[in-house]
N, C-alpha and C positions, 0 to 999 in steps of 0.2 A: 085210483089210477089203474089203469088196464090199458097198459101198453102192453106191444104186439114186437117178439124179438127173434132175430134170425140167430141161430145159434153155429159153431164150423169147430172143430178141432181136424189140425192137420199136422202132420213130420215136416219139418224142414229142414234139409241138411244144415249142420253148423254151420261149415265155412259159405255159405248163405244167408244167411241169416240177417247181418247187416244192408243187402241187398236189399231183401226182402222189408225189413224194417224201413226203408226209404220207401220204397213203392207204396206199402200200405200205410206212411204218412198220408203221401199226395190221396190215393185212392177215397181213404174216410174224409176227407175233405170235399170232397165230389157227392161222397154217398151223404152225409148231411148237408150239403146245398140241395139235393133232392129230396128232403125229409128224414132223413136220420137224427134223431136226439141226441145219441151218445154213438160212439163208436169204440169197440175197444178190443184189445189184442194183448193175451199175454204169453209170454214161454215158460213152458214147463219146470218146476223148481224140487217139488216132492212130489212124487206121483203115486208114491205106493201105498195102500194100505192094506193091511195081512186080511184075509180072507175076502178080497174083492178085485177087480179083474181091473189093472192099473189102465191110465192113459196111453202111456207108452207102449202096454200088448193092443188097449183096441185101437191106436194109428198105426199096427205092425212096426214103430220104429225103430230103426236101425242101431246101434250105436254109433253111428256117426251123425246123426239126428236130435235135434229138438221136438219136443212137441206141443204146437202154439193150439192155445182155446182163445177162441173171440167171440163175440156176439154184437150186435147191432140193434140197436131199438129206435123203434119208432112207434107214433101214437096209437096207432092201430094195423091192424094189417092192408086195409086197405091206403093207407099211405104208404106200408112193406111196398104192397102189388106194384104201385104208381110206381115206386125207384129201383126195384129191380128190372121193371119195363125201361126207363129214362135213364140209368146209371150206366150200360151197355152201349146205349145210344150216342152218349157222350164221345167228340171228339178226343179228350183227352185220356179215355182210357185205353184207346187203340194203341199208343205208344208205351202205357204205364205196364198192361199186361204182357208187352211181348218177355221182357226178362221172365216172366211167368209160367208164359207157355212157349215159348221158340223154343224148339228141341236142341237146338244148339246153344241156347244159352238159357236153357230152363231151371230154373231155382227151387224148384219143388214140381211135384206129379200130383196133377190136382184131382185125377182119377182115384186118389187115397183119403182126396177131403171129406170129412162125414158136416152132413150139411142138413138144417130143419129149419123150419117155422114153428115159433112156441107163443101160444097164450098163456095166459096168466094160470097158475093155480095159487099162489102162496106170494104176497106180497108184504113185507114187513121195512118200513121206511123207519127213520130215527131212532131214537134213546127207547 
């Protein structure tokens, strides 16, 4: 298998967070109609481990912050290219991202998200 995955950890204020969580329901449902396999998003739970440089320092998270890691896979990257071309394009995302990015009612600063495209090195499936 040599799937091809977008990788994002970003802060999101707590008392957003549910917000947040509704929006990137709808969203992974758009981004695998365009080729997405999986889609997945989770919030920060233990982040620390002694001599390494936590989640929470490299999103600069606040305390009043969470900090979500997600990743996206698809079969290769050029199926990535084709949906992050087509996933913007979508009418339905013009209304999902405003809570997003409207400064008036923006739920995180996406200018914080750390964001890549990852091939394969280490692949280990089952028992």
């Amino acid at each position: 298998m040599t799937n091809y995955i977008d990788g994002f950890v970003l802060p999101i204020p707590r008392v957003h967070l549910d917000t947040y969580k509704s929006v990137v329901e709808s969203v992974a449902k758009i981004w695998k109609e365009y080729g997405a396999l999986a889609y997945f998003e989770y919030v920060g739970d233990d982040l620390e481990l002694e001599g390494t440089r936590s989640f929470s320092e490299f999103a600069d998270a606040k305390a009043d912050e969470v900090v979500v890691f997600g990743w996206v896979v698809f079969d290769s990257k050029t199926a990535r290219d084709l949906a992050n071309k087509k996933v913007p394009e979508d009418p339905r995302m013009k209304d999902l991202i405003v809570p997003l990015t409207n400064t008036s009612r923006q739920i995180f600063d996406a200018t914080r998200m750390v964001y890549g495209g990852f091939q394969p090195l280490v692949q280990l499936h089952g028992s």
